[in-house]
C-alpha positions in Angstrom: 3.9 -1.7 -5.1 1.3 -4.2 -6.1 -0.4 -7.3 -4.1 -2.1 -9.4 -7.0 -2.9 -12.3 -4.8 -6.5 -11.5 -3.9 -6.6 -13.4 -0.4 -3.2 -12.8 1.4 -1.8 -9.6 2.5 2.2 -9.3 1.3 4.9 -8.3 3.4 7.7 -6.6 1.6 10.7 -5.1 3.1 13.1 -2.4 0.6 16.5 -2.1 1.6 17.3 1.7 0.2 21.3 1.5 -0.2 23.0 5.4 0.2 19.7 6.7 1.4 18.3 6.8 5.4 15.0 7.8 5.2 12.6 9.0 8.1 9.3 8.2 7.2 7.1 6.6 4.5 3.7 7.3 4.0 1.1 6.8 1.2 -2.0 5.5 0.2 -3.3 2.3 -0.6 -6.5 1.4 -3.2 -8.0 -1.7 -2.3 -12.0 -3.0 -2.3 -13.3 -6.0 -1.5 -14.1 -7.7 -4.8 -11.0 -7.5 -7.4 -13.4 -6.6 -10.3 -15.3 -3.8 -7.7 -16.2 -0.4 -9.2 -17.5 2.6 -7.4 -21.4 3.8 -9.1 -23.3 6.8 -9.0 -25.4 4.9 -5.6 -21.6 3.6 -4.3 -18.9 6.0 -4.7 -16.4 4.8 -2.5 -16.4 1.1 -3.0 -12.9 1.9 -4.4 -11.5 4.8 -2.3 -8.0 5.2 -1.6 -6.6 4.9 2.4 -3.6 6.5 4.4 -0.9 4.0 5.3 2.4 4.1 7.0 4.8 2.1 6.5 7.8 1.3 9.4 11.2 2.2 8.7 14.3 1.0 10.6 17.5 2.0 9.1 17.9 1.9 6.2 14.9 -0.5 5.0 11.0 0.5 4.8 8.7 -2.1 5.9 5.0 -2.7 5.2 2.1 -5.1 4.7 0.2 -4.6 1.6 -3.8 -5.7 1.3 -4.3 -7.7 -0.5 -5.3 -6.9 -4.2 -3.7 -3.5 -3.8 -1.8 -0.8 -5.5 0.4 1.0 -2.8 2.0 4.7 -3.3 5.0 5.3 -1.0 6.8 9.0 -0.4 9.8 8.5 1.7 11.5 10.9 3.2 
């Protein structure tokens, strides 16, 4: 899952027909510039972080950052 707009959080909401998950976790990769790179003098200026996302039935809810790539595993 992406969030290309680089000022607004997006909140999605996947509706996983035949399946009933319990949990979805992940990691999101996000900085604070779209164009940032990590250097030798900033290594984690682009890090990836934990996330959970909510699930409630059969949908998985979350917020992505914005300008983000977000891994899910559901379970």
């Amino acid at each position: 899952m992406t969030d290309v707009d680089p000022a607004r959080p997006a909140e999605i909401a996947v509706r996983l027909a035949g399946v009933s998950p319990r949990t979805a976790t992940g990691e999101t990769l996000t900085a604070s510039a779209v164009d940032s790179v990590n250097t030798f003098t900033a290594p984690k200026t682009v890090a990836p972080k934990p996330v959970t996302a909510k699930v409630q039935g059969d949908q998985v809810m979350l917020t992505l950052e914005p300008k983000s790539v977000t891994v899910l595993t559901i379970r």
